[in-house]
N, CA, C and O atoms as a CHARMM CRD file, in Angstrom:
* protein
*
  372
    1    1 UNK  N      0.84600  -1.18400   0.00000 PROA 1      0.00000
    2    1 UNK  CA     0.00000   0.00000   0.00000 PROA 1      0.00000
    3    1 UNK  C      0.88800   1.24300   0.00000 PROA 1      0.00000
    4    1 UNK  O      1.70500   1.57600   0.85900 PROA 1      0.00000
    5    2 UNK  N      0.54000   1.90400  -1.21900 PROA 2      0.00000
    6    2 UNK  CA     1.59200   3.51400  -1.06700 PROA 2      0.00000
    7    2 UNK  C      0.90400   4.40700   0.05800 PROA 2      0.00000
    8    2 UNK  O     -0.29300   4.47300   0.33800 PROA 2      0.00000
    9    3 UNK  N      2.01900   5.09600   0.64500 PROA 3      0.00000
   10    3 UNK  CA     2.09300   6.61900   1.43400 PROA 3      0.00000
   11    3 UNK  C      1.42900   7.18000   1.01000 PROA 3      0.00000
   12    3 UNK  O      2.22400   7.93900   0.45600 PROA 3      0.00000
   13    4 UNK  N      0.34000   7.59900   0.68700 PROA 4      0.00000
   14    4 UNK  CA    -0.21200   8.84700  -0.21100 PROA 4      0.00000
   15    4 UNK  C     -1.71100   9.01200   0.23100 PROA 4      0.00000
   16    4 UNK  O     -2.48100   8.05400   0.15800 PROA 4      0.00000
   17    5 UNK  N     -2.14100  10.33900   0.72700 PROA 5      0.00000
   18    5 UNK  CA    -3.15300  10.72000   1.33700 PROA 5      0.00000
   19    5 UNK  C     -3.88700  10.46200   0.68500 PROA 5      0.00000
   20    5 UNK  O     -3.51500  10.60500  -0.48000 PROA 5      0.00000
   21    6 UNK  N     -5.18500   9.99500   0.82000 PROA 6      0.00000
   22    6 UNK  CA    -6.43400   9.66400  -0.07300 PROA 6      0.00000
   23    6 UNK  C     -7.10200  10.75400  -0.65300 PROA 6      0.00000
   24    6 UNK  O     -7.50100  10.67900  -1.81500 PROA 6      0.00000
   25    7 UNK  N     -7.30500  12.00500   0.20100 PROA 7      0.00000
   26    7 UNK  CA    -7.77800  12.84400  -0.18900 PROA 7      0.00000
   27    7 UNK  C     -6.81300  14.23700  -0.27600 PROA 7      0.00000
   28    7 UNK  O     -7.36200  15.24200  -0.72700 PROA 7      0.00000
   29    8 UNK  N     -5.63400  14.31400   0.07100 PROA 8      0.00000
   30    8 UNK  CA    -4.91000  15.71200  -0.62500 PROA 8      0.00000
   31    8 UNK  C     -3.69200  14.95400  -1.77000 PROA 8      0.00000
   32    8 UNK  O     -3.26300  15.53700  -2.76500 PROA 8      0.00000
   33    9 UNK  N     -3.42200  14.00600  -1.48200 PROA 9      0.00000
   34    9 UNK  CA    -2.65000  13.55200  -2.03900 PROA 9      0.00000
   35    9 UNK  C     -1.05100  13.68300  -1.84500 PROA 9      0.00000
   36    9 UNK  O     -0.13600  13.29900  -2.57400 PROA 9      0.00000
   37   10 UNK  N     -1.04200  14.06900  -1.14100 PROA 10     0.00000
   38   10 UNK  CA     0.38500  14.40100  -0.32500 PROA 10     0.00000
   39   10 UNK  C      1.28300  12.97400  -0.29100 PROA 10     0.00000
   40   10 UNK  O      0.53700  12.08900   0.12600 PROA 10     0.00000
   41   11 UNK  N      2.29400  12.57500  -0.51200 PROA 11     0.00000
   42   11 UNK  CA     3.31000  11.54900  -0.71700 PROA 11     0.00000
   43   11 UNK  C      4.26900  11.46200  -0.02600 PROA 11     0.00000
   44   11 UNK  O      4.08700  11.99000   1.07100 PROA 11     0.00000
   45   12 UNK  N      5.43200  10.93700  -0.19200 PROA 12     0.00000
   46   12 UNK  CA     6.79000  11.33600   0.32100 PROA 12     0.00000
   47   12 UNK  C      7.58400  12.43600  -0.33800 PROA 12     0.00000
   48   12 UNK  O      7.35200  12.74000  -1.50800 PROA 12     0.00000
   49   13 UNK  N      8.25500  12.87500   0.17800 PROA 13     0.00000
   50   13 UNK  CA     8.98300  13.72900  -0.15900 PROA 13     0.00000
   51   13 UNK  C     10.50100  13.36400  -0.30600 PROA 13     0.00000
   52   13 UNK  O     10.77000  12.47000   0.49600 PROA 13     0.00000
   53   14 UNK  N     11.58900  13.74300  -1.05300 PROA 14     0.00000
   54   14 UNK  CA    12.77200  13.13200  -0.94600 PROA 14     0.00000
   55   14 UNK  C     13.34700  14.21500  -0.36100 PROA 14     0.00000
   56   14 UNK  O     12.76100  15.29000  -0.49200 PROA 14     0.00000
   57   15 UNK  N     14.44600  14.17200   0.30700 PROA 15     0.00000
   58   15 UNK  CA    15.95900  14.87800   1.25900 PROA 15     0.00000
   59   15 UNK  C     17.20500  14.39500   1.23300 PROA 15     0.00000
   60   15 UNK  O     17.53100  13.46400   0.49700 PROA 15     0.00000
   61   16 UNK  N     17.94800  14.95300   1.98300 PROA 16     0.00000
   62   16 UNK  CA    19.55600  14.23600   2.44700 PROA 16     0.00000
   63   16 UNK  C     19.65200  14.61500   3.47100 PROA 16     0.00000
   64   16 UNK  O     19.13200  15.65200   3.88300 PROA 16     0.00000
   65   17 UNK  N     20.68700  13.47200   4.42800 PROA 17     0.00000
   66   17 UNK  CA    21.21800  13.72100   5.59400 PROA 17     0.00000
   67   17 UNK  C     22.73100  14.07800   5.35800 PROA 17     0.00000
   68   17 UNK  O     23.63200  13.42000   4.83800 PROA 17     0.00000
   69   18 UNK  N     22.70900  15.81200   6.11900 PROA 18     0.00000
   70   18 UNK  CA    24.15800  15.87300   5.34500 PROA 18     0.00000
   71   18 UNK  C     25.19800  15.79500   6.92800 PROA 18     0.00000
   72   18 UNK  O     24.94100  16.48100   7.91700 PROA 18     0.00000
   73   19 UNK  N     26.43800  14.74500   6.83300 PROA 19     0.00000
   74   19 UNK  CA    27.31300  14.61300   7.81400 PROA 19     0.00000
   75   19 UNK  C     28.07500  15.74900   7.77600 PROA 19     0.00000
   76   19 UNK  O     28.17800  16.31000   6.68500 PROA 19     0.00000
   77   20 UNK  N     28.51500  16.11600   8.53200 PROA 20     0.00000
   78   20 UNK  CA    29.04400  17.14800   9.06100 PROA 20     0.00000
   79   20 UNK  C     30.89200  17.75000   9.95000 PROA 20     0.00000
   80   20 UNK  O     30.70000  18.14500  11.10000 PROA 20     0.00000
   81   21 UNK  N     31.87300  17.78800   9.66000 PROA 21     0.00000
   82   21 UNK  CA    32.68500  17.50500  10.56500 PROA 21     0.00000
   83   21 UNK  C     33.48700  18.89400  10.65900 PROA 21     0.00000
   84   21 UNK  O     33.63500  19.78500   9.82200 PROA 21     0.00000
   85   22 UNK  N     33.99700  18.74500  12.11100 PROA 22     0.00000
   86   22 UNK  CA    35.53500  19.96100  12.10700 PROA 22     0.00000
   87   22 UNK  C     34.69900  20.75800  13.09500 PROA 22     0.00000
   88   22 UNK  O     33.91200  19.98500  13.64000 PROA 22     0.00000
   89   23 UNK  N     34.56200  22.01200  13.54100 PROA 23     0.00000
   90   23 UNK  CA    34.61900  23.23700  14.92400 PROA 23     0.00000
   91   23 UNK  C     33.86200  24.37000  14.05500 PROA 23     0.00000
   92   23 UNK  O     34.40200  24.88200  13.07500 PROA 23     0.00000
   93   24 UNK  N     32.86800  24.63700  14.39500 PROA 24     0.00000
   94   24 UNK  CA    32.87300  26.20700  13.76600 PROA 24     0.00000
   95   24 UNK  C     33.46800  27.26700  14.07500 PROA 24     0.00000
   96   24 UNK  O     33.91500  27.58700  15.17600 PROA 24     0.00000
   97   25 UNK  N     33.48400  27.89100  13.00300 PROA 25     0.00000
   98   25 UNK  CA    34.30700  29.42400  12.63600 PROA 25     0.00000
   99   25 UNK  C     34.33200  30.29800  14.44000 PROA 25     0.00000
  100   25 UNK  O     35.20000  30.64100  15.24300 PROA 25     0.00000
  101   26 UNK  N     32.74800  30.33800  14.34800 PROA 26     0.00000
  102   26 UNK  CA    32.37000  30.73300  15.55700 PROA 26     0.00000
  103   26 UNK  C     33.05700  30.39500  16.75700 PROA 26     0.00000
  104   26 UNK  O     33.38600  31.26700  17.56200 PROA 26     0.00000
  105   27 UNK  N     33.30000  29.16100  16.93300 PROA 27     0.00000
  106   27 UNK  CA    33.81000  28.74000  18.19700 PROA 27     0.00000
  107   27 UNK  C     35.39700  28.56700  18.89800 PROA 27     0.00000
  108   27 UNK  O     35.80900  28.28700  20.02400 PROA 27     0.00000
  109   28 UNK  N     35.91500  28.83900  17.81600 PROA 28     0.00000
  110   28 UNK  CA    37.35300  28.99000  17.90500 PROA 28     0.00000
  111   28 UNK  C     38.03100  27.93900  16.70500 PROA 28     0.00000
  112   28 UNK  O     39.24000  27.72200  16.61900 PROA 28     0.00000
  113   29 UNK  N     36.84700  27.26400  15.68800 PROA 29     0.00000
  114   29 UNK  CA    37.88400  26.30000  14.82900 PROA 29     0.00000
  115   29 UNK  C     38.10300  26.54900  13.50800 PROA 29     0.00000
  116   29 UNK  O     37.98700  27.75300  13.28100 PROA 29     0.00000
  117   30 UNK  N     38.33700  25.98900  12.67200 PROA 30     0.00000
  118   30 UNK  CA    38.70300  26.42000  10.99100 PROA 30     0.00000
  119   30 UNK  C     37.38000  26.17700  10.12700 PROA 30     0.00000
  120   30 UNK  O     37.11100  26.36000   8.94000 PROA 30     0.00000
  121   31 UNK  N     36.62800  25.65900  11.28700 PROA 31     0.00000
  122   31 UNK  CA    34.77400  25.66100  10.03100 PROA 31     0.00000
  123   31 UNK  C     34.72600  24.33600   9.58200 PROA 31     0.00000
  124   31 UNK  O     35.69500  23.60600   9.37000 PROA 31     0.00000
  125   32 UNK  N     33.44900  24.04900   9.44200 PROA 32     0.00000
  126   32 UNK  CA    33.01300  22.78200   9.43100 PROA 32     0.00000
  127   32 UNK  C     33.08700  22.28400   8.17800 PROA 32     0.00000
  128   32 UNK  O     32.81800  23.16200   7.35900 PROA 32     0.00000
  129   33 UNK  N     33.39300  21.01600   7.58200 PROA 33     0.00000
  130   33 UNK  CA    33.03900  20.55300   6.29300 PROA 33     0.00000
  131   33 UNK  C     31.88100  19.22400   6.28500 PROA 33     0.00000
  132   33 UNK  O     31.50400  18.45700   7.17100 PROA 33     0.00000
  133   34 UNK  N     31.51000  19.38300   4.73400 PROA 34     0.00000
  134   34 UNK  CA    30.42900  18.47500   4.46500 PROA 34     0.00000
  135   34 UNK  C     31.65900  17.22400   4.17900 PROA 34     0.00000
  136   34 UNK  O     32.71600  17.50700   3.61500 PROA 34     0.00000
  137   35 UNK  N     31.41800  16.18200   4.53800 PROA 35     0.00000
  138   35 UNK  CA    32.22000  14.89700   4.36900 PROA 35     0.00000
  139   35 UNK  C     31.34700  13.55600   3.90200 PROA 35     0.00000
  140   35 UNK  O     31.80500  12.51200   3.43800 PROA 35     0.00000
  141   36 UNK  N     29.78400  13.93400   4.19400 PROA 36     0.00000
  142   36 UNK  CA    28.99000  13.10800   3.13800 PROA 36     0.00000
  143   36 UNK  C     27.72500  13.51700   3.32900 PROA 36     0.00000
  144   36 UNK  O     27.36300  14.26700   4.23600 PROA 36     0.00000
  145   37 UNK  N     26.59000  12.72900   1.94900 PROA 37     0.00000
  146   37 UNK  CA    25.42700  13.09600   2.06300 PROA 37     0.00000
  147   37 UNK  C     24.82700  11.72000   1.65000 PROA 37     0.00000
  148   37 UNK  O     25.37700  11.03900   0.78500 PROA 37     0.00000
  149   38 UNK  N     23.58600  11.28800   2.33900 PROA 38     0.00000
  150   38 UNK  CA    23.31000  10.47100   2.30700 PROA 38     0.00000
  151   38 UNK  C     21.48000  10.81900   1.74900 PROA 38     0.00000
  152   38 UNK  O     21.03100  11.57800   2.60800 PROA 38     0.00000
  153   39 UNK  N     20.71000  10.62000   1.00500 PROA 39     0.00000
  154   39 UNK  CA    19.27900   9.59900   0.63900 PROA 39     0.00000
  155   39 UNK  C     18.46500   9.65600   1.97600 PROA 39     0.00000
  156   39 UNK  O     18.71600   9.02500   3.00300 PROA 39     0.00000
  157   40 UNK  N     17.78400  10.24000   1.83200 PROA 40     0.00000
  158   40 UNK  CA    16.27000   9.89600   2.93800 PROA 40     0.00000
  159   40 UNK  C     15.37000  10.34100   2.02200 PROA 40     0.00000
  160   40 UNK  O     15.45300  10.67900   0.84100 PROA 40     0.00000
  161   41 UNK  N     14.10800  10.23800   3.16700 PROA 41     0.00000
  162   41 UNK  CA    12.38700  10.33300   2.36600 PROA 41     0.00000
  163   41 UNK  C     11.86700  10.81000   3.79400 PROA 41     0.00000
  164   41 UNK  O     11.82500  10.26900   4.89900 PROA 41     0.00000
  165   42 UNK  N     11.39600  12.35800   3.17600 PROA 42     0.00000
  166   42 UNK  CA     9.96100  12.36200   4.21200 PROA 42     0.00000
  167   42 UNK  C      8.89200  11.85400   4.28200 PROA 42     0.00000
  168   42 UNK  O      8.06000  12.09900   3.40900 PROA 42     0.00000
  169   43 UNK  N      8.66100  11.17600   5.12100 PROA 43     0.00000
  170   43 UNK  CA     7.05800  10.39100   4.82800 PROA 43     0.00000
  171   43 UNK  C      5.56000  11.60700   5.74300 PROA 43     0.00000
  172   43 UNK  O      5.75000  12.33400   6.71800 PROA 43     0.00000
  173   44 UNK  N      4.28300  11.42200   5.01300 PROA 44     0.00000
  174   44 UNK  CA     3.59500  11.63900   5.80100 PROA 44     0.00000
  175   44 UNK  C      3.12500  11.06100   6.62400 PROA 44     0.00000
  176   44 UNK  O      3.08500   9.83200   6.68500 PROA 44     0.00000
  177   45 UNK  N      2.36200  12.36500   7.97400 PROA 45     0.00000
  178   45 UNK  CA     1.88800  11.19400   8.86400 PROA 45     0.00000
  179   45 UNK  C      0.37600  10.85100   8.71200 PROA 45     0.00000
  180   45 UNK  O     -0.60400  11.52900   9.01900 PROA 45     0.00000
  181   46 UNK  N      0.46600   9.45100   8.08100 PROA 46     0.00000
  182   46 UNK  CA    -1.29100   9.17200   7.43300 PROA 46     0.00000
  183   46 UNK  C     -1.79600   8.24600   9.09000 PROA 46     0.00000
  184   46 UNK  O     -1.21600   7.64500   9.99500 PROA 46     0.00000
  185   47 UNK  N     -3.26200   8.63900   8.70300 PROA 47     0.00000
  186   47 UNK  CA    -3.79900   8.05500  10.01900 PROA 47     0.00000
  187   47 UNK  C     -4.89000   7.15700   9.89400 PROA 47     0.00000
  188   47 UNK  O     -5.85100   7.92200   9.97400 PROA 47     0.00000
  189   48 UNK  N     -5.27800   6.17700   9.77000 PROA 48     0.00000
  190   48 UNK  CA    -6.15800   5.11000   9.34600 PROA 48     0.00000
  191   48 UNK  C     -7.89400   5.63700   9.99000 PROA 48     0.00000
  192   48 UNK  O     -8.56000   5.01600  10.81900 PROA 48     0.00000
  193   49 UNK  N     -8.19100   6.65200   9.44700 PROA 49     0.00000
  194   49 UNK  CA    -9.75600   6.89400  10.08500 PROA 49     0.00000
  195   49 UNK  C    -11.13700   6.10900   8.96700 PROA 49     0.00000
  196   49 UNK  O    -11.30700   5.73500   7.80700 PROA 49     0.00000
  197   50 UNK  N    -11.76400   6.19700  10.09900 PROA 50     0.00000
  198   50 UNK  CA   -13.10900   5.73000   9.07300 PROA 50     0.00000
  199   50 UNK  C    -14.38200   6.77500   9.59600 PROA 50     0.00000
  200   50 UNK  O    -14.78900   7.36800  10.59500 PROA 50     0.00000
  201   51 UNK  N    -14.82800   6.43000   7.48800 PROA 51     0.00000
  202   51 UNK  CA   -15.60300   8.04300   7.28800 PROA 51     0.00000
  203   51 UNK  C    -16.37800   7.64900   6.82300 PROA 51     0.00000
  204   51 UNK  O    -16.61000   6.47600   6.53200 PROA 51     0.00000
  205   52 UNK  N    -17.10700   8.81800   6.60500 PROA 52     0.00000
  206   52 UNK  CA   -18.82500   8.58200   5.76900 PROA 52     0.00000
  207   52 UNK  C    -18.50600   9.25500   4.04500 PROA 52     0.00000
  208   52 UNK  O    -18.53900  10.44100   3.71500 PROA 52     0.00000
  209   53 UNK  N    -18.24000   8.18600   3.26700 PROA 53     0.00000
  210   53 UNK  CA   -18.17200   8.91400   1.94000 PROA 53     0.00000
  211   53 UNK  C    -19.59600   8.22200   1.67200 PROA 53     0.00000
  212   53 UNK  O    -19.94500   7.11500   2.08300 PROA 53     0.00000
  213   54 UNK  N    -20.34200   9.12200   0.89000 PROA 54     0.00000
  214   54 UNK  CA   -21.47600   9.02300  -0.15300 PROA 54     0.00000
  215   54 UNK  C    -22.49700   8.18300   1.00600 PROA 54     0.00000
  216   54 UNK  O    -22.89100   7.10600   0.55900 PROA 54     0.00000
  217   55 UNK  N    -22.79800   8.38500   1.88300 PROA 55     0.00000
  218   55 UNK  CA   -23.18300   7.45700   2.77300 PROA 55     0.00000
  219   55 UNK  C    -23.05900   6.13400   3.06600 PROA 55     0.00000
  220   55 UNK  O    -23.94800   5.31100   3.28500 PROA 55     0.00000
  221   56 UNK  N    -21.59000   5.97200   3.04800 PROA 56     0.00000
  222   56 UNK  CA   -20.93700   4.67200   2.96200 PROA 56     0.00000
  223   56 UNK  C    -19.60300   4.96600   4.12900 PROA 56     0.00000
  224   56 UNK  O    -18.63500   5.72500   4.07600 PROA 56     0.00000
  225   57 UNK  N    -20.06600   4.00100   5.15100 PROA 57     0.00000
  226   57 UNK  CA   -18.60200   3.98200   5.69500 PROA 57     0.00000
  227   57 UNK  C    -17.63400   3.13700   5.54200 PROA 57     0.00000
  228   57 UNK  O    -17.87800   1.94800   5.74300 PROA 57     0.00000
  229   58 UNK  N    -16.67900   3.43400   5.26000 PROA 58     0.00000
  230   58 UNK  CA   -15.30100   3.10700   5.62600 PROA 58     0.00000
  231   58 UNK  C    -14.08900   3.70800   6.24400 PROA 58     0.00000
  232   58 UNK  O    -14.04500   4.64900   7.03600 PROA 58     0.00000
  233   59 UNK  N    -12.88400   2.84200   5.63400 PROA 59     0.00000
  234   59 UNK  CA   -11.75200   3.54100   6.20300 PROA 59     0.00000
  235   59 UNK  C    -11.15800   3.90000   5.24400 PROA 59     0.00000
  236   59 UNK  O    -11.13800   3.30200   4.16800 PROA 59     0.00000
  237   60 UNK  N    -10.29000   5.47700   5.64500 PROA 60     0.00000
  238   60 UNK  CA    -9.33300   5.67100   4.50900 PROA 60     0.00000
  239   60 UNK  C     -8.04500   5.47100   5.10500 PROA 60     0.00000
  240   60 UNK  O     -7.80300   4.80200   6.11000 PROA 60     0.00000
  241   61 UNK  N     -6.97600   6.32400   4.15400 PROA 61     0.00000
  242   61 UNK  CA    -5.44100   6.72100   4.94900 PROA 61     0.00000
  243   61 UNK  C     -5.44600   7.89000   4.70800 PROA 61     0.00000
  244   61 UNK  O     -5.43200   8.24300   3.52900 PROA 61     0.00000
  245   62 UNK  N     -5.47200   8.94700   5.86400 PROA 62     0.00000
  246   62 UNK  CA    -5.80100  10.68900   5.23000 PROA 62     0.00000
  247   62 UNK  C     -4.17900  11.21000   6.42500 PROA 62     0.00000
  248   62 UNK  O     -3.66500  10.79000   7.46200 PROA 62     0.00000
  249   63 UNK  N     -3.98600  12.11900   5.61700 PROA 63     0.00000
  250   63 UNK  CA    -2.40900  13.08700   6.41800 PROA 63     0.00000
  251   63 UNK  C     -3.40200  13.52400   7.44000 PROA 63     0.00000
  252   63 UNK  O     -4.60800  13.67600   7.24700 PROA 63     0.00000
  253   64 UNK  N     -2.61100  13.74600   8.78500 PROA 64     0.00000
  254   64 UNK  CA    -2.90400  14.80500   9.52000 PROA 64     0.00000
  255   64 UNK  C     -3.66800  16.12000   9.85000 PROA 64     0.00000
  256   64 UNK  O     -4.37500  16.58600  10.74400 PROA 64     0.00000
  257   65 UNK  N     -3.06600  16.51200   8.46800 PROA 65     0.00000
  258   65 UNK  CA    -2.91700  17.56300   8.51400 PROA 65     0.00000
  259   65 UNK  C     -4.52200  18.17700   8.01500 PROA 65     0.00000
  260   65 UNK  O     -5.19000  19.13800   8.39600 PROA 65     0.00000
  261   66 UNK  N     -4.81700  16.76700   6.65500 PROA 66     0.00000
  262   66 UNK  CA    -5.85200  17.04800   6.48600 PROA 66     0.00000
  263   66 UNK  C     -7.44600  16.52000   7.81400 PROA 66     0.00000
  264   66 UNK  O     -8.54600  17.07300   7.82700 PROA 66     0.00000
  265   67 UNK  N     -7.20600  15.89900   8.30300 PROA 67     0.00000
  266   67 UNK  CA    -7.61400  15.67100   9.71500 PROA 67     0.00000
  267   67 UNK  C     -7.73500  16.96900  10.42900 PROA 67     0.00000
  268   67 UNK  O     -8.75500  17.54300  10.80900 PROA 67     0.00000
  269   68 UNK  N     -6.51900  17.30800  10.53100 PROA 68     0.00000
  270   68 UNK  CA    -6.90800  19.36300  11.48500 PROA 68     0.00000
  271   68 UNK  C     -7.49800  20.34200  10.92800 PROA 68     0.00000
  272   68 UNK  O     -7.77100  21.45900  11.37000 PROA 68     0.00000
  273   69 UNK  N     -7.73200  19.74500   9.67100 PROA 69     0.00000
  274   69 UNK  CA    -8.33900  20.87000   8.29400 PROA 69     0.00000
  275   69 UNK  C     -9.76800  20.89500   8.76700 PROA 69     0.00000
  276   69 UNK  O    -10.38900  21.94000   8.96500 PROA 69     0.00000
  277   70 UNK  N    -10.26100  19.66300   8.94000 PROA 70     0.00000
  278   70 UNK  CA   -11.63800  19.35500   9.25900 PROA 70     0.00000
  279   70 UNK  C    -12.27700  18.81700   7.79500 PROA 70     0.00000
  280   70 UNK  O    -13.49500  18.86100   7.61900 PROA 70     0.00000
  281   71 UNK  N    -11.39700  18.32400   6.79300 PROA 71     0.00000
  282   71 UNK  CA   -11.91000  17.80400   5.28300 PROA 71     0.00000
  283   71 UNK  C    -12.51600  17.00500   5.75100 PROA 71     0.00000
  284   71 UNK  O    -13.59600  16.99500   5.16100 PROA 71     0.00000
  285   72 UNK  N    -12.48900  16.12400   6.65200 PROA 72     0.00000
  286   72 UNK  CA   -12.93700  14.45400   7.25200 PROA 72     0.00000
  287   72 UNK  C    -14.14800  14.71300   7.34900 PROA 72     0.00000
  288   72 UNK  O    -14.45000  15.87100   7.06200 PROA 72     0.00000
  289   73 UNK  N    -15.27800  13.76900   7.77500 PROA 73     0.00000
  290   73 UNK  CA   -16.32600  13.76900   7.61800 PROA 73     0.00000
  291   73 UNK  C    -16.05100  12.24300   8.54900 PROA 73     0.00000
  292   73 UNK  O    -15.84700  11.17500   7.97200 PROA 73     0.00000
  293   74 UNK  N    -16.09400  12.38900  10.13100 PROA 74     0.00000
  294   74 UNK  CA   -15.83800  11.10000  10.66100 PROA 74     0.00000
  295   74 UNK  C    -17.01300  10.10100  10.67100 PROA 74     0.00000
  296   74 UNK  O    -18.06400  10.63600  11.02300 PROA 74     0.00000
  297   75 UNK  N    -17.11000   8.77400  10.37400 PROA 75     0.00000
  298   75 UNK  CA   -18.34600   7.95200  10.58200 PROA 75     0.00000
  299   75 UNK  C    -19.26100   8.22200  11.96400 PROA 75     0.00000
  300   75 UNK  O    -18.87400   8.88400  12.92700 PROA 75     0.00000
  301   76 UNK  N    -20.21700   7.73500  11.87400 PROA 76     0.00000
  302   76 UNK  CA   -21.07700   8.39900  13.78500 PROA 76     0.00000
  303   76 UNK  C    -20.55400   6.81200  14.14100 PROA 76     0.00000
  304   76 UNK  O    -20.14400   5.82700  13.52600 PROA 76     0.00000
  305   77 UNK  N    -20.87100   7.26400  15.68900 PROA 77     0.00000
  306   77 UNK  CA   -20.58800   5.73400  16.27100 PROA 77     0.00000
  307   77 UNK  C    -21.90400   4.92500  16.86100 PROA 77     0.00000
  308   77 UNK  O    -23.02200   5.37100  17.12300 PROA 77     0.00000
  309   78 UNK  N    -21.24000   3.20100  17.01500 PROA 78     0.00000
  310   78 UNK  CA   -22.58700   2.79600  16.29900 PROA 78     0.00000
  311   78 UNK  C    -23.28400   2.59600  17.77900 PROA 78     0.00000
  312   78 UNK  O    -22.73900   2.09000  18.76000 PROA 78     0.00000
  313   79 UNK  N    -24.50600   3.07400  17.70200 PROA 79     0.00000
  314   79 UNK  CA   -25.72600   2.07500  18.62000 PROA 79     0.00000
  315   79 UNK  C    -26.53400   1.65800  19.65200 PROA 79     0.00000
  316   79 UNK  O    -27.22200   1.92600  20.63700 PROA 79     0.00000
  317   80 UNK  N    -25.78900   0.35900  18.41400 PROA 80     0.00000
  318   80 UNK  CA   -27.02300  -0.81300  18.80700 PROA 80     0.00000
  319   80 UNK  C    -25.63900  -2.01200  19.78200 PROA 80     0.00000
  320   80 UNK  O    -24.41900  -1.97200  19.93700 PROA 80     0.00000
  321   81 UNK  N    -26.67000  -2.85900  20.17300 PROA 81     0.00000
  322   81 UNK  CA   -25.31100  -3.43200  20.53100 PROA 81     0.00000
  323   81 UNK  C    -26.37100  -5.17200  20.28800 PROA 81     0.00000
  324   81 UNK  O    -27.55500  -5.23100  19.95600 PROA 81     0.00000
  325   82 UNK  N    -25.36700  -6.45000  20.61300 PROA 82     0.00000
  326   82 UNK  CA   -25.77200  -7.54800  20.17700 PROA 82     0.00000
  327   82 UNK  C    -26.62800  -8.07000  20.70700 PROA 82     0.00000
  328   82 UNK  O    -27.02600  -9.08600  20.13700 PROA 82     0.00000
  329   83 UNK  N    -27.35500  -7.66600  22.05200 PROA 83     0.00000
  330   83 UNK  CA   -28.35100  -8.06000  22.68600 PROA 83     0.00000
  331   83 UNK  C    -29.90200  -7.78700  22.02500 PROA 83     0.00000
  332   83 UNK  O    -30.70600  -8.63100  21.63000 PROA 83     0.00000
  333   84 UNK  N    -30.06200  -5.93300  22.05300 PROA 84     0.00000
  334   84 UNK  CA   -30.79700  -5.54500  21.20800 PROA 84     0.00000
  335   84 UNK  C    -31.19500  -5.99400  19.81800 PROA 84     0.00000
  336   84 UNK  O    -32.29500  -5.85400  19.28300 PROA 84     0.00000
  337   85 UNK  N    -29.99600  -6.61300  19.28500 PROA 85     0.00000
  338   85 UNK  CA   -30.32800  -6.86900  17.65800 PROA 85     0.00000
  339   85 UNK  C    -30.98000  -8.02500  18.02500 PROA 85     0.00000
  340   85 UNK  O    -32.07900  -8.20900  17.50300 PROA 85     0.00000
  341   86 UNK  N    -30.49200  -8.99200  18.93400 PROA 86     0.00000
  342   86 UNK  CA   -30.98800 -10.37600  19.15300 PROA 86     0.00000
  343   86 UNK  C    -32.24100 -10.53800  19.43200 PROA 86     0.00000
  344   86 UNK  O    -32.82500 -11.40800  18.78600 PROA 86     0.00000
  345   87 UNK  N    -32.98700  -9.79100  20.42000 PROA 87     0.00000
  346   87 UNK  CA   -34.05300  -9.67000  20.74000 PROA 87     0.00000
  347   87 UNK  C    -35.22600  -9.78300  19.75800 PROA 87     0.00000
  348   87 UNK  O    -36.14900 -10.57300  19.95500 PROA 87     0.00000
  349   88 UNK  N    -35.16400  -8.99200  18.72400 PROA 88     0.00000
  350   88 UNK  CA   -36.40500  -9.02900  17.58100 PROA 88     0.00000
  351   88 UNK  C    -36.38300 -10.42300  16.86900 PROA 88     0.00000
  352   88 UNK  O    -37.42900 -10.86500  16.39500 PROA 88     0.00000
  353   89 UNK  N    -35.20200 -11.13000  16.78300 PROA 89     0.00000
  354   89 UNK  CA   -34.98400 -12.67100  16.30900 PROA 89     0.00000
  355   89 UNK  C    -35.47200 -13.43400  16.68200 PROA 89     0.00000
  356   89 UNK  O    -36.04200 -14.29100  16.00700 PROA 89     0.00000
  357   90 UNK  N    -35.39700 -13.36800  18.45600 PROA 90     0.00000
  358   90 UNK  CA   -35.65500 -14.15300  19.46600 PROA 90     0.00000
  359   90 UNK  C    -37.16800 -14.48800  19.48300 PROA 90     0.00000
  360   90 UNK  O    -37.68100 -15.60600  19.50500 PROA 90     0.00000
  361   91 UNK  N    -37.93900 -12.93200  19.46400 PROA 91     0.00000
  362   91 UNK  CA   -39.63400 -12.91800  19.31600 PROA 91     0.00000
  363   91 UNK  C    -40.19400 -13.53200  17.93300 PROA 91     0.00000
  364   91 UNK  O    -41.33800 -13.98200  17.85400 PROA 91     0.00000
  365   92 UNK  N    -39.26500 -13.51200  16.82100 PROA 92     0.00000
  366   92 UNK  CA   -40.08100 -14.29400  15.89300 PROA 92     0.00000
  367   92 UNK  C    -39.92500 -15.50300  15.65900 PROA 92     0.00000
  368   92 UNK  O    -40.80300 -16.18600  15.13100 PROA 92     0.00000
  369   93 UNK  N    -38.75500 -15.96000  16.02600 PROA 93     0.00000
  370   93 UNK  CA   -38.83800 -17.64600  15.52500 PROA 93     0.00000
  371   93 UNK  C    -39.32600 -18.50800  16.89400 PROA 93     0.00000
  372   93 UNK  O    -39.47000 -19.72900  16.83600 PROA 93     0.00000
């Protein structure tokens, strides 16, 4: 399953981690050098909610961010519970 928000569409992002070595200028040394760079990925942070699309619930994978937006539309919660449902069964058969 890809990273990718269901509804903004937001993905990973690519970066580098850059290593670093030596004293800064500032501190009394000859200044720092880059000595390597390495490959990373920002990922988003997706959050597994379940919603009411088209009057259908499920679950999506939505960012955060769109979560604080208020785009969501959260499912209601349910009920009934298994006793109640049982009951109307119980009286007819």
């Amino acid at each position: 399953m890809s990273r990718i928000c269901e509804l903004t569409g937001v993905g990973s992002i690519k970066g580098s981690h850059i290593w670093r070595s030596g004293k800064a200028k500032k501190k009394g040394g000859i200044g720092t050098h880059i000595t390597a760079i390495t490959k990373r990925r920002f990922m988003p942070n997706l959050q597994r909610v379940k919603v009411l699309i088209d009057g259908e619930v499920r679950y999506i994978r939505v960012s955060a961010k769109a979560l604080k937006k208020g785009m969501v539309v959260k499912a209601p919660k349910r009920r009934w519970t298994k006793e109640a449902a049982a009951a109307p069964a119980a009286k007819q058969g």
